[in-house]
C-alpha positions as CSV (number, residue, x, y, z in Angstrom):
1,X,-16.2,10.9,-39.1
2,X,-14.0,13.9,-39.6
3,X,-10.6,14.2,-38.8
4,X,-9.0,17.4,-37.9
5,X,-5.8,19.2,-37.0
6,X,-4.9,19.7,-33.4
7,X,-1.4,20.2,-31.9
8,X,0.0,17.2,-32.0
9,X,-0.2,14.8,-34.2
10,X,-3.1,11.9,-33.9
11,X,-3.3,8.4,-35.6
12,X,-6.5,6.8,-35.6
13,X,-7.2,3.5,-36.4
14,X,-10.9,2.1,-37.8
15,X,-12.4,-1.6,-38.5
16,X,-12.8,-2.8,-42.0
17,X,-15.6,-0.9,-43.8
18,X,-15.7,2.6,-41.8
19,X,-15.9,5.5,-43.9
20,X,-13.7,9.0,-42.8
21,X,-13.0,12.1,-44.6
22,X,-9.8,14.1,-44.1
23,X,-10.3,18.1,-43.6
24,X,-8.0,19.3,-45.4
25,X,-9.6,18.3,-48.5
26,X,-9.2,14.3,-48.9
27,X,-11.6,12.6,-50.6
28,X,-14.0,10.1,-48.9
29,X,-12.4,6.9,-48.6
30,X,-13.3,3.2,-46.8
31,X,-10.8,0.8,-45.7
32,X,-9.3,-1.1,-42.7
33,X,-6.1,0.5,-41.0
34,X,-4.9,4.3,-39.5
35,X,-4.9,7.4,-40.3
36,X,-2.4,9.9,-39.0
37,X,-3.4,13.6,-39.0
38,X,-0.2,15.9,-38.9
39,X,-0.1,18.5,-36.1
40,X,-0.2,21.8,-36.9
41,X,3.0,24.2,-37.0
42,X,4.6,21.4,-38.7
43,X,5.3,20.0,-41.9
44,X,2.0,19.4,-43.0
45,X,1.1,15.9,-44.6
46,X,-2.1,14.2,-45.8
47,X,-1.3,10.9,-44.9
48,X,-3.5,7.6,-44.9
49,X,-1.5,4.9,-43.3
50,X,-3.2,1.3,-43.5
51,X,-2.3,-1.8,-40.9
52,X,-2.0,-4.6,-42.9
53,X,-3.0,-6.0,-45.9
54,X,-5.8,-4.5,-48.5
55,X,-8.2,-6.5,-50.5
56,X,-11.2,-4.6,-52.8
57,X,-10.5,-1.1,-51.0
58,X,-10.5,2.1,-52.2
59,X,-7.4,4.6,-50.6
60,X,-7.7,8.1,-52.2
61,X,-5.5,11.6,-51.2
62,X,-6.6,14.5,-53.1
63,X,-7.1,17.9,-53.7
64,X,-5.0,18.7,-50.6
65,X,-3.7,22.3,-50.9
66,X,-1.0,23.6,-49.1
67,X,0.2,27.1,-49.1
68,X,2.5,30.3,-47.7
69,X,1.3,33.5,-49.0
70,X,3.5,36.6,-47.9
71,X,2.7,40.3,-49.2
72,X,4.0,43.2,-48.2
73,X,0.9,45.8,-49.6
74,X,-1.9,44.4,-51.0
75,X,-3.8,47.1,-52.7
76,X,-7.4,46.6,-54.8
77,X,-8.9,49.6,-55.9
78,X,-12.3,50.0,-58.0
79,X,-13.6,53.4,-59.3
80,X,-16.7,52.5,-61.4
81,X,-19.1,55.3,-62.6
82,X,-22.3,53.8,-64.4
83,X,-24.8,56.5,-65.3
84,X,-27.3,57.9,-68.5
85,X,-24.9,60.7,-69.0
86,X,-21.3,61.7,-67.6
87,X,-20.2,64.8,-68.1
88,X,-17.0,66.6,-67.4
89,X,-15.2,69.9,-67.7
90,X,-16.8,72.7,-68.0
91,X,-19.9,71.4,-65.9
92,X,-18.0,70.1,-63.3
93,X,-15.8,73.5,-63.0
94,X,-12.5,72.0,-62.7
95,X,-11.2,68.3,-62.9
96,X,-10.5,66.3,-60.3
97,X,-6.6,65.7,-59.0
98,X,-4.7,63.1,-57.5
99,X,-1.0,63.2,-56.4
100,X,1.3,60.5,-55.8
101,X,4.0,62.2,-53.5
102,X,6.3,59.3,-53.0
103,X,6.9,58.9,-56.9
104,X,6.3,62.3,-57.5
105,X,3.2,61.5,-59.8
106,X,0.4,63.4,-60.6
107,X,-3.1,62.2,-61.9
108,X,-5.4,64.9,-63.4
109,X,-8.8,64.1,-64.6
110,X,-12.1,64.0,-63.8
111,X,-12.4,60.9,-62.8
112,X,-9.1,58.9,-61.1
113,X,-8.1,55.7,-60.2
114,X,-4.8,55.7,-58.3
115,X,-2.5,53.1,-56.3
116,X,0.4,53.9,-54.8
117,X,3.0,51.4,-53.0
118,X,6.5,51.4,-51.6
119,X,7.9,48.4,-49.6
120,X,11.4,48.3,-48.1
121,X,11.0,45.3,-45.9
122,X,11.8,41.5,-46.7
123,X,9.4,39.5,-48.1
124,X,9.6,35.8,-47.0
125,X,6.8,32.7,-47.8
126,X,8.1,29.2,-47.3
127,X,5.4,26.6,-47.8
128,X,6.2,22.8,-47.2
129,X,3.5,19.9,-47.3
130,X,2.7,16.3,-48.9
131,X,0.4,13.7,-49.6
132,X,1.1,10.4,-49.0
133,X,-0.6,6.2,-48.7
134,X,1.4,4.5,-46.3
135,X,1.5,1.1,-44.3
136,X,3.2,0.2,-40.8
137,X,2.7,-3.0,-41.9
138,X,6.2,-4.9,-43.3
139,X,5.2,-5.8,-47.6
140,X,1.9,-5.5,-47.3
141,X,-0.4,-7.7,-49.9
142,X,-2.6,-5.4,-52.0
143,X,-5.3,-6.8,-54.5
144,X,-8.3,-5.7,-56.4
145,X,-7.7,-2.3,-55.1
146,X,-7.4,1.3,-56.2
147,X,-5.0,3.8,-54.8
148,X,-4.5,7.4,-55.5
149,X,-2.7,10.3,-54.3
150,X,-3.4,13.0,-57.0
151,X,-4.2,16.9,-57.5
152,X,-2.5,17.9,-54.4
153,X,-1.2,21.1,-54.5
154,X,2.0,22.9,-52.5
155,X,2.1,27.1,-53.3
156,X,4.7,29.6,-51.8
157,X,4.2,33.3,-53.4
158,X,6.0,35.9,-51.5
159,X,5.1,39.9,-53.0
160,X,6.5,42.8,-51.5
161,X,3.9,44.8,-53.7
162,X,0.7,43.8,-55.4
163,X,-2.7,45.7,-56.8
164,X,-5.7,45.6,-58.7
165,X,-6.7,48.3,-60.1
166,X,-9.5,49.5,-62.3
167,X,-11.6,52.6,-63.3
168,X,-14.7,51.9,-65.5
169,X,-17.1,54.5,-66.9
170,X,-20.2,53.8,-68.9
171,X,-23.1,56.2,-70.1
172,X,-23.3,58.4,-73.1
173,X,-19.8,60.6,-72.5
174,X,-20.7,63.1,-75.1
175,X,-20.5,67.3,-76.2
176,X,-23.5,69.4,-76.6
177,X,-25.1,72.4,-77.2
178,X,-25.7,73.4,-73.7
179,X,-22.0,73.6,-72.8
180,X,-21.4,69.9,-71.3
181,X,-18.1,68.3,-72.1
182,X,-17.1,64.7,-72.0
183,X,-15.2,63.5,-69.0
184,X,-12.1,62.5,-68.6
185,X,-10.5,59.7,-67.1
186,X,-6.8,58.6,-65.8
187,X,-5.6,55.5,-64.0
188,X,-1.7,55.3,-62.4
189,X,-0.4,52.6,-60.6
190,X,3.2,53.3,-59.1
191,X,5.0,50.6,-56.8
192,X,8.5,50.6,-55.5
193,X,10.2,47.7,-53.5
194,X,13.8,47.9,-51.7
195,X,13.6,44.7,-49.8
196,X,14.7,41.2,-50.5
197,X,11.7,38.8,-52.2
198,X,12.0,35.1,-51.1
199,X,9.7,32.4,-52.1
200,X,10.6,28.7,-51.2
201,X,8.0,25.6,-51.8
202,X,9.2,22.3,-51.1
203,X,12.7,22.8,-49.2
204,X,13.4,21.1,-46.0
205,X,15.4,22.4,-43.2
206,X,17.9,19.7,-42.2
207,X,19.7,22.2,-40.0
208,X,20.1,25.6,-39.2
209,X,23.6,25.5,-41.9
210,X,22.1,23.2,-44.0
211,X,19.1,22.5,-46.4
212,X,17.8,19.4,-48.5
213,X,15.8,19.6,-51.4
214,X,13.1,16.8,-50.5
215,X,10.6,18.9,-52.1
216,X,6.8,18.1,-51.9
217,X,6.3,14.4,-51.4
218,X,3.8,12.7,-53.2
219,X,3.7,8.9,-52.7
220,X,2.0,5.7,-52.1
221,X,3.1,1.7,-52.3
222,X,3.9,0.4,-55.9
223,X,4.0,-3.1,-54.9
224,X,0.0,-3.9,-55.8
225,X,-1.4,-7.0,-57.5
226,X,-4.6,-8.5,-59.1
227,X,-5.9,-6.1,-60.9
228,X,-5.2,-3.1,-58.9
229,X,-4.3,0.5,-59.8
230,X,-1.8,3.2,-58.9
231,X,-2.2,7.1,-59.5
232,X,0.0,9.4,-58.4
233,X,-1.3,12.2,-60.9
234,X,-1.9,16.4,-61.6
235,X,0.1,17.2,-58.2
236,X,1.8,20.7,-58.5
237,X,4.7,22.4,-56.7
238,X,4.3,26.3,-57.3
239,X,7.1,28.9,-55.9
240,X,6.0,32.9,-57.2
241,X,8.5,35.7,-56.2
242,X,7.5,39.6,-57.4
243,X,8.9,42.7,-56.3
244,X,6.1,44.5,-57.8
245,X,2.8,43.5,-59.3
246,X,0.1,45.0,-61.1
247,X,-3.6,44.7,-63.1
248,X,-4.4,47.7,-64.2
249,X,-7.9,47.8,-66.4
250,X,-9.0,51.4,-67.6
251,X,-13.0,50.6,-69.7
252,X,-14.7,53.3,-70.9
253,X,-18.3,52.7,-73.1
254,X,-20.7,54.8,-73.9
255,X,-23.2,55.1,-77.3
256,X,-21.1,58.1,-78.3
257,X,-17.5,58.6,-76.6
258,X,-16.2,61.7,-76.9
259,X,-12.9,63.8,-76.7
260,X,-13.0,66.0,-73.7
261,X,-12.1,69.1,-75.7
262,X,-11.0,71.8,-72.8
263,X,-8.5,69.4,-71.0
264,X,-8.0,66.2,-71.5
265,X,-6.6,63.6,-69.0
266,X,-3.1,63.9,-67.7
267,X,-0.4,62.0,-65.7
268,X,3.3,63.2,-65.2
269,X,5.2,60.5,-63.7
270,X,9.0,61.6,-63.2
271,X,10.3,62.9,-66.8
272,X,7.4,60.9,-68.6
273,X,3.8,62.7,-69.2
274,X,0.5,61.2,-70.7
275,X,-2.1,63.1,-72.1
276,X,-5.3,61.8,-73.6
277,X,-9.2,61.6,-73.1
278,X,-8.4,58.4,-71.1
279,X,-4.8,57.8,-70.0
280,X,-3.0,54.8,-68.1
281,X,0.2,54.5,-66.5
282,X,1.9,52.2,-64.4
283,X,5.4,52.5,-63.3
284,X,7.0,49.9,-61.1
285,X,10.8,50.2,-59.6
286,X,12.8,47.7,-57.8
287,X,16.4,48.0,-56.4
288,X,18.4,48.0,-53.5
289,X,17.8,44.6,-52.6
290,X,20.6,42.7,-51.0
291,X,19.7,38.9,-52.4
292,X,17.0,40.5,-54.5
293,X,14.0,38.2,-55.8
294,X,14.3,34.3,-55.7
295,X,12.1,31.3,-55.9
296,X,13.0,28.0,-55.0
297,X,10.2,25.1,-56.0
298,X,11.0,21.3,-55.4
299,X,8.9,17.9,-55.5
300,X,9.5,14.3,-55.6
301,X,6.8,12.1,-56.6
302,X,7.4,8.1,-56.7
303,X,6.4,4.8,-55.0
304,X,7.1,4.3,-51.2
305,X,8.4,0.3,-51.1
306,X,11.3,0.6,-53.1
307,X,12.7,-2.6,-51.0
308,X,13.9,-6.1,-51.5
309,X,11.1,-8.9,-50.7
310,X,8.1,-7.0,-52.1
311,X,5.6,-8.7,-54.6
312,X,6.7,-6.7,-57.1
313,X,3.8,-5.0,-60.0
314,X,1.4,-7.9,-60.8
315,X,-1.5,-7.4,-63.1
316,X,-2.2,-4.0,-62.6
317,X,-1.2,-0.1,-63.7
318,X,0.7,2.6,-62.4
319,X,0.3,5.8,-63.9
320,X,2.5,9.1,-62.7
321,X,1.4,11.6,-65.1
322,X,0.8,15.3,-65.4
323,X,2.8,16.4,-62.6
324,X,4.1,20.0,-62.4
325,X,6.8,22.0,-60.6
326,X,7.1,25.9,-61.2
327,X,9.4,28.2,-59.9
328,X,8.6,32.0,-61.0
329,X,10.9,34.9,-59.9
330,X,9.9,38.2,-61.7
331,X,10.7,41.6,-60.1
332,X,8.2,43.9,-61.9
333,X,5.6,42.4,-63.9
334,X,2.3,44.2,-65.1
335,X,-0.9,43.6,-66.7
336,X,-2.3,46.8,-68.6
337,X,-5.3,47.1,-70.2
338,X,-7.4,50.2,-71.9
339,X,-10.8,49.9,-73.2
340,X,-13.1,52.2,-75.5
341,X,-15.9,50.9,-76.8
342,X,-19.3,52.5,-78.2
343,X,-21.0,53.4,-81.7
344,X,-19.0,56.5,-82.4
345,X,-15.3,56.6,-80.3
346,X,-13.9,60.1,-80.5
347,X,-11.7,60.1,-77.7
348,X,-7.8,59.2,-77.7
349,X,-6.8,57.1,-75.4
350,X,-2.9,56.4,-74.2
351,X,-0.8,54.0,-72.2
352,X,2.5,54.2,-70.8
353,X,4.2,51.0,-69.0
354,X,7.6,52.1,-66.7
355,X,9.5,49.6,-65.2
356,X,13.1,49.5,-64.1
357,X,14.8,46.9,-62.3
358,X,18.5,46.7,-60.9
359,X,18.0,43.9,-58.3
360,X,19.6,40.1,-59.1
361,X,16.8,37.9,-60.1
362,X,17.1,34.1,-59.5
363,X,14.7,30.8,-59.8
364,X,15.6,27.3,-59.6
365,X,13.6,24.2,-59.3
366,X,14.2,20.2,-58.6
367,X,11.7,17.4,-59.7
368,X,11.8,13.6,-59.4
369,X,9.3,11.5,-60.6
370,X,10.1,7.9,-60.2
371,X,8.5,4.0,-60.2
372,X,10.9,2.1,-58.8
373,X,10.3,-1.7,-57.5
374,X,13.0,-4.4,-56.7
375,X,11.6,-8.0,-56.9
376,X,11.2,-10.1,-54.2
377,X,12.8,-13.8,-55.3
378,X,15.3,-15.1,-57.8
379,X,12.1,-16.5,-59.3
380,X,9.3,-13.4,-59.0
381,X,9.7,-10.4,-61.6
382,X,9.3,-6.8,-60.0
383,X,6.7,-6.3,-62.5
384,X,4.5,-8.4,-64.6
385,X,1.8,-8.5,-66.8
386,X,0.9,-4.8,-65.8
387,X,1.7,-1.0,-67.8
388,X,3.6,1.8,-66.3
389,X,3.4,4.9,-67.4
390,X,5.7,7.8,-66.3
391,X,4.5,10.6,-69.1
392,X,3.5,14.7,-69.1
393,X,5.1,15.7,-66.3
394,X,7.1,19.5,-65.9
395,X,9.6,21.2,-64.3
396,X,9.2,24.8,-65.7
397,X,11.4,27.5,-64.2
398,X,11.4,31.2,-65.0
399,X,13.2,34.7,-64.1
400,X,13.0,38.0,-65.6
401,X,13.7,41.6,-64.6
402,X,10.5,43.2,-66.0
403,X,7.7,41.8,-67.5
404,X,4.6,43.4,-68.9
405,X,1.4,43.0,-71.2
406,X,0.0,46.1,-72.8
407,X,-3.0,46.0,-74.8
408,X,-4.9,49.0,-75.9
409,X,-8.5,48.3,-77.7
410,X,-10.3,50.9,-79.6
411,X,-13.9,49.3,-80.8
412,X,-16.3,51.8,-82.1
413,X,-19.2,49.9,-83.9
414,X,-20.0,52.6,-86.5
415,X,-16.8,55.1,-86.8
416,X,-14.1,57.1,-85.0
417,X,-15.8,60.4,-85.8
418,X,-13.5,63.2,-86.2
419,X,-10.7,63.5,-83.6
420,X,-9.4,67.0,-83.5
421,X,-6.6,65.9,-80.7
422,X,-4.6,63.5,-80.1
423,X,-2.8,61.4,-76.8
424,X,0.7,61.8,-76.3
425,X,3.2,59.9,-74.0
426,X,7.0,59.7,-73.5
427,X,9.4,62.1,-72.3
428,X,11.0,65.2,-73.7
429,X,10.2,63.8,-77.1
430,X,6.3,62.5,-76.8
431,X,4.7,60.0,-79.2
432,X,1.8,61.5,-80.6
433,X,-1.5,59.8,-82.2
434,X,-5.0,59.4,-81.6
435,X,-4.2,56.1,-79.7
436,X,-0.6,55.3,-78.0
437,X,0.8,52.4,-76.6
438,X,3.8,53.1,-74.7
439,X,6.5,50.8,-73.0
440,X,9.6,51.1,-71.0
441,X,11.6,48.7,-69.4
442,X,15.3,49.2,-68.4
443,X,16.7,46.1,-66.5
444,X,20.9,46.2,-65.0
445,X,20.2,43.0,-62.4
446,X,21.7,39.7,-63.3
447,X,19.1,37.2,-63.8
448,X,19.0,33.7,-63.5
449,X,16.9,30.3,-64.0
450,X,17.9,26.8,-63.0
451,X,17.0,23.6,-63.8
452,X,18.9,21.9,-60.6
453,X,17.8,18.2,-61.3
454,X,14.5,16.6,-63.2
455,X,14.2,13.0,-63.2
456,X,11.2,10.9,-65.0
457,X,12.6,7.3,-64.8
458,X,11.6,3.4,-64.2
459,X,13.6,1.6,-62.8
460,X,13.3,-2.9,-61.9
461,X,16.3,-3.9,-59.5
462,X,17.2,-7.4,-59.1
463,X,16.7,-8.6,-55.1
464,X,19.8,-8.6,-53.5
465,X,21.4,-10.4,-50.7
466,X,24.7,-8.4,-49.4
467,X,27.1,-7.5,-52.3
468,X,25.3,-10.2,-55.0
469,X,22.8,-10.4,-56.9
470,X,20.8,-13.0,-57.2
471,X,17.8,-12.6,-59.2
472,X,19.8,-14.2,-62.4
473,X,16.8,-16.4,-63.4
474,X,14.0,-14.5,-63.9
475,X,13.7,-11.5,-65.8
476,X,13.1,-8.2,-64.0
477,X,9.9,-7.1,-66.5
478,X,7.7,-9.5,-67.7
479,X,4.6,-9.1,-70.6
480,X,4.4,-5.4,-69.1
481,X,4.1,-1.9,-71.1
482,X,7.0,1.1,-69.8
483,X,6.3,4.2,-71.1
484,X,8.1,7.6,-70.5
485,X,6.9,10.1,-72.5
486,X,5.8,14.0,-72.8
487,X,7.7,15.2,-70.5
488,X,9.3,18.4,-70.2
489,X,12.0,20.5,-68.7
490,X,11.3,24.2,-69.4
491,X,13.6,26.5,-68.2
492,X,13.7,30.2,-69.3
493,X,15.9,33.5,-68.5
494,X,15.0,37.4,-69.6
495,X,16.0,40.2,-68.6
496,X,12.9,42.4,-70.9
497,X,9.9,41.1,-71.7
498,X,7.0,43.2,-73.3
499,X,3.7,42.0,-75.4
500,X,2.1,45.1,-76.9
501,X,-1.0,45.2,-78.5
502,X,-3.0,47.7,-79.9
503,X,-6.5,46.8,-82.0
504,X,-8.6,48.6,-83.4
505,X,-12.0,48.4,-85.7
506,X,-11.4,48.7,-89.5
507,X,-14.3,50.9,-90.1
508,X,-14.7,53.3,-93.6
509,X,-15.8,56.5,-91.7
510,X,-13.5,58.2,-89.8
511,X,-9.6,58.4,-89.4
512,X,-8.2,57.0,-86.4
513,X,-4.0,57.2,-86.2
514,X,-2.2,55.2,-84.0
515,X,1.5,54.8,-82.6
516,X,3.2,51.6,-81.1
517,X,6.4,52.2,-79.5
518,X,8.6,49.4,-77.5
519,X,11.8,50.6,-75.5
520,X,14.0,48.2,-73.8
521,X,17.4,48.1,-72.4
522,X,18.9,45.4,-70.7
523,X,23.1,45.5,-69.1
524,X,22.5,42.7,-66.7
525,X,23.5,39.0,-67.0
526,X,21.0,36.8,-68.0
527,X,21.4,33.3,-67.8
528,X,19.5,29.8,-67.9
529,X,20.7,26.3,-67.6
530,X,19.4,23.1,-67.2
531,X,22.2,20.5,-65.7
532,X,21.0,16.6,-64.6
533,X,18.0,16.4,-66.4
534,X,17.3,12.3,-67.1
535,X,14.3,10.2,-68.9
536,X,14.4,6.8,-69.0
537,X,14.0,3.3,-68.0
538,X,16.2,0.6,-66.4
539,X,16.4,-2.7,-65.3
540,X,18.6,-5.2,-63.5
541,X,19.5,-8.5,-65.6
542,X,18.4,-10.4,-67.8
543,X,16.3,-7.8,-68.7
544,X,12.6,-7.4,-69.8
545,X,10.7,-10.4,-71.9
546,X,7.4,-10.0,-74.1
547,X,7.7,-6.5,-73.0
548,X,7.6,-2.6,-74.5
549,X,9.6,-0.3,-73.6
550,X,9.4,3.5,-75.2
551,X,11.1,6.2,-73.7
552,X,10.5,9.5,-76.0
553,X,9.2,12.6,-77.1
554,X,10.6,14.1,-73.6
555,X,12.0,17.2,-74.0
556,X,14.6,19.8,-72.3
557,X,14.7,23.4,-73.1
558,X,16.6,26.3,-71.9
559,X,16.6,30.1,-73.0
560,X,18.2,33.2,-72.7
561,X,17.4,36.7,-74.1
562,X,17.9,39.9,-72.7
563,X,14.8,41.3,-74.5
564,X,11.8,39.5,-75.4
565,X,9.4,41.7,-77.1
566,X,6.0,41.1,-79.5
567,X,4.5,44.3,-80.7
568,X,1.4,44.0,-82.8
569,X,-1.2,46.1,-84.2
570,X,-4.7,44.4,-84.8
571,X,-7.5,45.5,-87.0
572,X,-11.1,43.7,-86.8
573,X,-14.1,44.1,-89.0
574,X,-12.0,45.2,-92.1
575,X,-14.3,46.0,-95.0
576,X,-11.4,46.8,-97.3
577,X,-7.9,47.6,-98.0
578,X,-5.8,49.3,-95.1
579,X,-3.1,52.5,-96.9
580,X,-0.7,53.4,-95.0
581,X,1.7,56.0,-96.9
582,X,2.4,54.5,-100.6
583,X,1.6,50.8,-99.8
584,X,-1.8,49.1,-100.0
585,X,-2.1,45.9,-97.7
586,X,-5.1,43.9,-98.8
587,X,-6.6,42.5,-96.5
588,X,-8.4,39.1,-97.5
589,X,-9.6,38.1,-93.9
590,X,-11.9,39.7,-91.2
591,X,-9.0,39.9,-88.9
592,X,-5.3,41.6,-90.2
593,X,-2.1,41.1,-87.9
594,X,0.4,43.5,-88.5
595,X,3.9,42.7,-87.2
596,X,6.6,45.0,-85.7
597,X,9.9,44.3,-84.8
598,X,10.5,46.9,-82.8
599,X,10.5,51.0,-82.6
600,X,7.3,53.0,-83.6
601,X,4.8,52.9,-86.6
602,X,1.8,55.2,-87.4
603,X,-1.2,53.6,-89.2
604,X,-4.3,55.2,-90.2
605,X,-7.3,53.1,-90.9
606,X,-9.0,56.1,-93.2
């Protein structure tokens, strides 16, 4: 039987033995009891809720995803030329041209790959949802069973701006005698957002004033005997804001690659030009935001029957492990990528990454993850003779004003030829060199991560009756393994970040010169902090007998830079010794990183 959806909510209930499979994703599952099926325009929960008491069953919630996706332009453009020869220039008469008014950008090649975007609208996804094993029965008995509510999954990502975009070219792009040039060809992105970016997974609205961080709820009874088991594993909470973002990916193969001698590819974005055989840009802006980008991300996953009377853990496990909240706010981030690839690689190649932000940034998440059982009698322990472990699980929050990785790969299989021009990029002062990897990032917004609460914790409460305790003569844990481990509060503020790579093929024929340059400025307040973070284990007295406890390797971490920067230049296949000026680097190993802090270099692999 299937169970679906409708506009209310529906409970079903089922004799001992039927099979039924939830929609949404559940996994088959046989037992005696109800199932409630949430309505739809409401919180949405997965939610198998048994009568009475389970004996040999089988209760499984998983691979449930919930999810608010909000995007203001969603853009996905593909130029892909595959041919036995592509020529340019002077066969095609002129090159092709393509003009991005609102950004005042210009793309000038042969062949173009543009995307252009502007949003000044808010951006809003909210996503709430659970996934949880319940009972209407009071302290139910449970025995030789296995219950699991596990890989659910809860995702708000709110965009004002997003592309793909990618222009691939592959043939022989070659010179000859009969007057046929190489093409050319140029990729831009350019995306500008005004509006406010909100992404919220796991809050629920208590009010219209008023908000409480519930978060997604993962949960199911604790109170389980005879050789029964408990997961409550791999469940994620994921909250994604952007302004802007963009995949660029520029590939160009061919046997031979040539330099399209009589003009090569161009882009002029504002005071910033590129020029090369194959040139990328992407520029991204955002500002003028009045909350600016913010992602809220909250769960709480634990054990439903918290209460005094219940038989407590008897002879079984309880495993919460590997569960993971993210909150993500980023205002521009961007993947760049240039390819050229081929026997001989004569053309240059350039890429120029612009982003500038001035909007606040902000991301903050909540976690609890919890086994928690109070015994039920002076005499019964809340757990015995069972294992508990509460270990792996995240709460990972990040915000940062730009973001970007730029790699630019130049893999000719037999040489670089000779190269009688080179790509340029920058402003009034260009970077020259047959290959150029360029990036800009200027952030003045104040950004912000928060680690709000994360709690991984046991916890065995003597039963209570009023204002006294009572359960003075039996321990609370008894023969039983309590582990808290691996697990992790990350939480991590910047207002730059930049990886650029540049790799190229160590070959001895041909010279192939190269410049790396990295520009980052950053005047806005940048700030991470991680406040009621707690690991551990407790328990009521007298305590734990014949028992291990071990509560470690749990970590909390919180950073703050203003710039975050890796620039590398890579060289594969090295057959020898790389010069550059007066020093000789040997190079002992097939594959040579070359560090630089920051600025530009010029290497030549002649």
């Amino acid at each position: 039987m299937t169970l679906t959806s409708g506009t209310s909510a529906s409970t079903f209930s089922f004799p001992t033995g039927t099979t039924f499979t939830i929609s949404s994703g559940a996994k088959t599952v046989a037992t005696a009891g109800t199932i409630t099926v949430p309505a739809l325009n409401t919180t949405p929960f997965a939610n198998i809720q048994t009568g009475g008491n389970l004996t040999n069953s089988t209760l499984s919630v998983t691979g449930n995803n919930y999810g608010a996706v909000a995007q203001g332009n969603v853009g996905n453009t593909t130029v892909a030329v595959t041919a036995d020869t592509v020529n340019g220039g002077a066969l095609a008469g002129t090159q092709s041209s393509a003009t991005v008014t609102s950004t005042s950008q210009t793309a000038t090649a042969d062949l173009s790959a543009v995307n252009a975007q502007t949003n000044a609208s808010a951006t809003t996804a909210s996503a709430y949802g659970g996934a949880q094993i319940t009972s209407s029965a009071t302290l139910p008995t449970i025995s030789g069973s296995t219950l699991s509510v596990s890989n659910n999954a809860l995702n708000a990502t709110a965009q004002a701006n997003t592309a793909t975009t990618a222009l691939t070219v592959n043939g022989t792009i070659s010179q000859n005698s009969q007057g046929t040039y190489a093409a050319s060809g140029a990729l831009i992105s350019s995306q500008n957002a005004t509006g406010d970016v909100t992404a919220t997974a796991g809050t629920v609205a208590t009010s219209s004033t008023t908000s409480s961080s519930v978060g997604q709820t993962i949960s199911a009874p604790g109170a389980i005997g005879s050789n029964s088991s408990l997961a409550l594993n791999g469940n994620t909470t994921t909250a994604t804001a952007n302004a802007n973002s963009a995949n660029n990916t520029l590939t160009a193969n061919a046997t031979t690659l040539d330099n399209a001698t009589t003009a090569a590819a161009s882009i002029t974005t504002n005071l910033q030009t590129v020029n090369a055989a194959y040139a990328l840009n992407n520029t991204q802006t955002s500002s003028g935001a009045t909350n600016g980008v913010t992602a809220q991300a909250n769960s709480n996953v634990y054990n439903n029957d918290d209460t005094a009377g219940s038989s407590g853990l008897q002879s079984s496990t309880a495993v919460l492990n590997g569960n993971t909240t993210t909150a993500s706010a980023i205002a521009n981030t961007a993947s760049n990528t240039l390819n050229l690839g081929g026997s001989t690689v004569n053309a240059p190649a350039a890429i120029l990454n612009n982003q500038t932000n001035s909007d606040s940034v902000a991301a903050a998440g909540t976690s609890n993850v919890q086994f928690s059982l109070t015994g039920s009698s002076a005499t019964t322990a809340a757990a015995s003779g069972s294992s508990i472990a509460v270990t792996n699980n995240a709460l990972n929050v990040q915000a940062a004003g730009n973001s970007a990785v730029n790699a630019l790969n130049a893999l000719p299989t037999a040489n670089f030829g000779t190269q009688a021009a080179g790509a340029s990029a920058g402003g009034t002062t260009p970077v020259t060199a047959q290959y150029v990897a360029l990036n800009s990032q200027t952030n003045s917004g104040s950004v912000s991560a928060t680690s709000a609460a994360f709690r991984c914790h046991c916890a065995y409460q003597p039963v209570q009756r009023g204002s006294e305790r009572v359960c003075w003569r039996t321990t609370q844990v008894q023969n039983t393994s309590v582990t808290v481990t691996g697990n992790a509060v990350n939480v991590n503020a910047f207002g730059n970040s930049a990886q650029n790579t540049l790799t190229l093929s160590g070959l001895n024929s041909g010279n192939a010169t190269n410049a790396l340059q990295n520009a980052q400025t950053n005047t806005g307040n940048v700030t991470a902090t991680a406040s009621y973070n707690a690991f551990g284990a407790t328990t009521g007295a007298p305590g734990a007998t014949g028992s291990t406890v071990n509560v470690g390797n749990n970590s909390i971490i919180a950073a703050q830079q203003a710039i975050v920067r890796s620039t590398r230049l890579l060289l594969t296949n090295c057959p020898r010794a790389l010069s550059e000026g007066k020093h000789l680097l040997p190079l002992f190993f097939t594959r040579k990183v070359l560090e630089l802090i920051d600025g530009l270099a010029f290497f030549s692999s002649r």
